[in-house]
N, C-alpha and C positions, 0 to 999 in steps of 0.2 A: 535576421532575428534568431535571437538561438533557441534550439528545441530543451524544452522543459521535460522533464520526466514526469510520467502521469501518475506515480504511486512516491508515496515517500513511506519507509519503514522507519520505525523509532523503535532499538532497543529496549526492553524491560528485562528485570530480573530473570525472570521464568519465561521469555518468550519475545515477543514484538506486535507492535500495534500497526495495522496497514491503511494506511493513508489515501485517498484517493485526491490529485491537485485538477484544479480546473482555473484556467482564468476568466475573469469578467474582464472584457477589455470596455464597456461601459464604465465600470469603476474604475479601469484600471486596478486591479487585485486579484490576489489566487485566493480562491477559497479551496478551504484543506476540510476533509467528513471524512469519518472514519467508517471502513467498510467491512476488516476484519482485523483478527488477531490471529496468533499464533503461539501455539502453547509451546513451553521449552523444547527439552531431549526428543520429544515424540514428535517435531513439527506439523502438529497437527492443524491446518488450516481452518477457522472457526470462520464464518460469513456472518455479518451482521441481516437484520432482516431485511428482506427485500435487497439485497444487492448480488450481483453476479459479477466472477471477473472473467475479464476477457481472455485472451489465449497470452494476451501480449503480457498482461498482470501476471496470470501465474509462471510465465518465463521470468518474468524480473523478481519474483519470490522464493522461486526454486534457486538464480543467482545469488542472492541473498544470502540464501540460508547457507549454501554450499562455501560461502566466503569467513561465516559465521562459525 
């Protein structure tokens, strides 16, 4: 089975919106909730309410950006 990534980023003008993927293997389906955002030049990491990212998330965010 192949490993899915647990964050998906989506480019915007000024920044990037941070995605969190989960499967339902009930449904069979990934549900995608958005967790934070990221402002442009200053990447500044915004958290939506109530969520926290793990160690693993902000390693693949700081990749990200570094690529960006």
């Amino acid at each position: 089975m192949l490993k899915r990534p647990q964050i998906y980023l989506r480019a915007k003008r000024n920044g990037a919106v941070v995605f969190r993927l989960s499967e339902n293997q009930r449904t069979n389906r990934i549900d995608i909730e958005q967790i934070a955002s990221i402002k442009g030049k200053s990447r500044e990491i915004i958290l939506r309410d109530g969520f926290q990212l793990t160690p693993e998330d902000e390693a693949e965010i700081q990749e990200w950006t570094a690529q960006s």
